[in-house]
C-alpha angles and dihedrals in degrees: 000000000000126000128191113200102177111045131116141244121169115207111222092238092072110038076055097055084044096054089059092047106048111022102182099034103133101238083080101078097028106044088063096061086057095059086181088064085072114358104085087192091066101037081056089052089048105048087050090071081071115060114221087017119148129154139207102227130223131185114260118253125299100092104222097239083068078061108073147320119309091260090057099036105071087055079054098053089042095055089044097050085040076059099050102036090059086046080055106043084049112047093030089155089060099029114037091165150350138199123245116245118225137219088231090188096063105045097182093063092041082067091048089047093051094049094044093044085046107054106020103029096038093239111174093206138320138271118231130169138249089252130000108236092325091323122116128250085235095056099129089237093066091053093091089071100049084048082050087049101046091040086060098044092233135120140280112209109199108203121191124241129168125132151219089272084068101089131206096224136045087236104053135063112225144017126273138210085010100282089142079074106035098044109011094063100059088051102048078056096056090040099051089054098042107059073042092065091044097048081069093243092146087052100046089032102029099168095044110130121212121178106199114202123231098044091296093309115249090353116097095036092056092035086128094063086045085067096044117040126188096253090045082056090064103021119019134058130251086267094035120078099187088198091054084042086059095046088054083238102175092203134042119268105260089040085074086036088064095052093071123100112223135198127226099229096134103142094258092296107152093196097051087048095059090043096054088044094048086065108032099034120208099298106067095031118097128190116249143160122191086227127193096031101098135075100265093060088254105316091115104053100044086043099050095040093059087059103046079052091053097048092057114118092241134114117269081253094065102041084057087060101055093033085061110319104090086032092062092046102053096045093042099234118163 
């Protein structure tokens, strides 16, 4: 059994709404060349080539709150999670479970959206991402959702998003050689839980459970200097952080790291796997794809993540964990 917790699927209904709303987005002209994106015929196709395979489906980038203003954008989530849930409800061998998209600028109606995914539609969690139109996920007024979450005892996928408009220089305007993507992403990621972590959300919401996508982004690799900030250099001492002291943090910093549950969509990298599973261990890491992003609609990176799971130095128990195990049991599926 293999289940991938962190993949895409975007409903026609609402590729169509986005393509009224936003004309030139640039999911226009690509979404059509990956016909597993949209087409559930050949995402089913496509899943059969791997056998036990079964995936939670989330709806594809944008994030809906890029798609109109906050009085438009709830109808939009609900259509999206309406999507995902009778995909769901139809195809229940492939697709066991999804997670409810929200209307992050309008935070009221995220909450209504939660409860209602959660207990009309079956959602096992919600997917968020890394900053709401430029805001950060620790803003206080987002707060109310991650209370929603934890009350329910369900996930929050963080998801990264960040452009080509954010530039790599102070001089220049935009990003190049799409390095805005390839390492961006895996910032916006460290940074969103971060100032997470330091807004004091695992004290106040210790049994919250986040599932950051891309192994936990920057994390694992710079877990050292996790351990050792700038300020801690010159002020601190090797167990005082004086930022985290600041913050009124009640653990150290890689204590609340750790708390973190990370995919391994890593694009099929060995070496990365082991990293991100060196620091999160088997419990808190779920398996996970990205599919159907690649050239191949999807076929390499399930194929490839299987194998960088595989090829982990762990005992057949616990690659069954992370393959499904951990996966079923946070999201309580029988």
């Amino acid at each position: 059994m293999i289940l991938d917790v962190f993949n895409h699927f975007m409903p026609k209904a609402i590729y169509d709404r986005l393509a009224r709303l936003v004309p030139g987005h640039i999911a226009l002209s690509a979404f059509p060349e990956l016909p597993t994106l949209w087409d559930v015929n050949a995402r089913l196709a496509m899943m059969d080539e791997f056998d036990g395979l079964q995936q939670v489906l989330s709806l594809a980038n944008p994030p809906i709150e890029m798609l109109g203003p906050p009085d438009k954008t709830p109808e939009l989530a609900r259509i999206a999670n309406d999507g995902l849930a009778e995909l769901c409800r139809k195809h229940r061998s492939h697709f066991p479970a999804f997670i409810a998209s929200m209307p992050m600028n309008n935070v009221e109606a995220c909450v209504r959206e939660a409860e209602r995914a959660i207990h009309t539609l079956g959602a096992k969690g919600i997917q968020v991402f890394t900053n709401v139109l430029g805001k950060p996920l620790s803003s206080p007024e987002f707060r109310p959702l991650f209370q929603t979450m934890a009350k329910h005892d369900l996930p929050v996928w963080i998801h990264p998003i960040r452009g080509p408009q954010f530039s790599d220089y102070a001089s220049e305007k935009v990003s190049e050689n799409e390095i805005w993507f390839t390492f961006g992403w895996p910032y916006e990621t460290t940074a969103c839980v971060t100032r997470l972590i330091f807004s004091g959300i695992y004290d106040e919401l210790p049994k919250l459970k986040i599932i950051t996508h891309h192994m936990g982004g920057m994390v694992p690799f710079y877990a050292g200097k996790i351990d050792l900030g700038f300020d801690q250099i010159f002020h601190g001492k090797t167990d005082e952080n004086p930022v985290a002291r600041k913050a009124g943090l009640k653990k150290r910093p890689a204590e609340y790291y750790r708390m973190l549950y990370a995919d391994t969509s890593l694009n099929g990298s060995v070496p990365a796997t082991r990293c991100g599973h060196a620091f999160f261990g088997t419990s808190h890491c779920l398996f996970a794809t990205d599919a159907p992003f690649d050239a191949e609609q999807g076929r390499m990176l399930i194929r490839e993540t299987i194998n960088a799971v595989n090829a982990l130095d762990v005992t057949a128990s616990e690659k069954a964990r992370i393959f499904a195990g951990n996966a079923r049991e946070l999201l309580r599926l029988n």
